[in-house]
N, C-alpha and C positions, 0 to 999 in steps of 0.2 A: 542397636545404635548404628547409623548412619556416620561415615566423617565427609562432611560436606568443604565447601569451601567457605572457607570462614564459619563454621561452628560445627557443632554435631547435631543430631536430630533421632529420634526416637520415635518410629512411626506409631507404631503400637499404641503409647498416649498422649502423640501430638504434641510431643514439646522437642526444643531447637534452644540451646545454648550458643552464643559463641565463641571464639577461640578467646577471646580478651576477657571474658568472665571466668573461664575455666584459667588462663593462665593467671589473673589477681587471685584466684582461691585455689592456688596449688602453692607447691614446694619445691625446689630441687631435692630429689631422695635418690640413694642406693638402691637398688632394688637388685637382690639374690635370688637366681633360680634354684628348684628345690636338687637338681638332678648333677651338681656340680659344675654349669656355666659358669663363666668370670662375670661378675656383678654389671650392672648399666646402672649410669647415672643418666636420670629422666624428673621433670617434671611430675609430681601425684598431686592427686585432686585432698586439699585437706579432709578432716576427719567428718565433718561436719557434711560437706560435698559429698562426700562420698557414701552416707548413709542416705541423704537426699536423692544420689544417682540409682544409690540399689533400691528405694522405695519406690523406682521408675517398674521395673521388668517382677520386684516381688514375689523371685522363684523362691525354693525353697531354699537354694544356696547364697541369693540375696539375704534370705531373712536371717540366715546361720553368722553372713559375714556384718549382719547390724547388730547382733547380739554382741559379735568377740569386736566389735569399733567400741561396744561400753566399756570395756575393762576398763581404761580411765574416763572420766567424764567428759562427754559431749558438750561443744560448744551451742547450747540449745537458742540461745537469741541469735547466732549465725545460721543452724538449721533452717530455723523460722525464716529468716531471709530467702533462704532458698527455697524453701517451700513453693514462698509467697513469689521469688520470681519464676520458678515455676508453673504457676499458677493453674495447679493441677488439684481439684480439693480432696480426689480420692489419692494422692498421698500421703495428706494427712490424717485420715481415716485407718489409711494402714500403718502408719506409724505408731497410734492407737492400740493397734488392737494386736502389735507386737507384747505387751507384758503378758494376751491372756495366750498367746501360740508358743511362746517361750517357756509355759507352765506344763504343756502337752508333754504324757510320755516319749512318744514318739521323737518329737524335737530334741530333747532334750539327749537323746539317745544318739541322734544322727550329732549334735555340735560334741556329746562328746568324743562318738567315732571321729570324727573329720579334725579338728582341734587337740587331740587328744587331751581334753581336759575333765579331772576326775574328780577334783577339789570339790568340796560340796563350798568350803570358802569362796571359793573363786565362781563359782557360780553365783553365792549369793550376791558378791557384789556386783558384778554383773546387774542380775535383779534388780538389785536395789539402782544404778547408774540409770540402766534402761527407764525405768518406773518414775526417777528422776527428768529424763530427759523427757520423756512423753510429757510429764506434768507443769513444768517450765516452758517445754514450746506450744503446748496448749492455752495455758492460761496468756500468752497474748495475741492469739488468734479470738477472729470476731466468733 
């Protein structure tokens, strides 16, 4: 990602948000470092934004941090919005083909390492939110 004047840019897949879309789909939040820093208050990109932003780069620690955005449910007709202003159609493709990468041993091994999440609960809802989400921001796509 790029920060330009008046928006960001993502050359990799050709898309450019500007500052006034990013700042209507943020929050003022806390934000704590993990190493014992004093907290910053900053602007974040909502929950919805922000799986949108990681479906841009869809490294592997992208796809780890769209899984643990499901824990609660995904705002899927805002996704879809962004998708759409986006207008990038392979990342809807990859958002797709997140329930069948989330199934992978390997995946599955790495969110636990990183997350430390061991719950086979917690995971399934997860599953189940993600599997949700795919299924709601696909069915109002053409």
């Amino acid at each position: 990602m790029d920060l330009l004047v008046g928006g960001v840019a993502d050359r990799k897949v050709g898309v450019w948000l500007p500052h006034g879309y990013l700042a209507k789909n943020s929050e003022p939040r806390e934000v704590r470092a993990s190493f014992g820093a004093p907290p910053v208050r900053c602007n974040v990109a909502s929950r919805d934004l922000l799986i949108a932003l990681k479906l841009q780069p869809f490294r592997l620690v992208d796809r780890r941090d769209i899984f643990a955005l499901c824990f609660d449910p995904p705002d899927a007709k805002a996704l879809r919005r962004h998708l759409e202003r986006l207008g990038n159609p392979v990342l809807g493709t990859r958002l797709r083909e997140m329930p069948a990468i989330v199934e992978e041993r390997a995946f599955e091994d790495s969110f636990k390492g990183v997350y430390r999440v061991v719950s086979k609960r917690v995971l399934a809802r997860l599953k189940r939110n993600l599997a949700a989400l795919v299924r709601e921001t696909s069915r109002g796509s053409a």
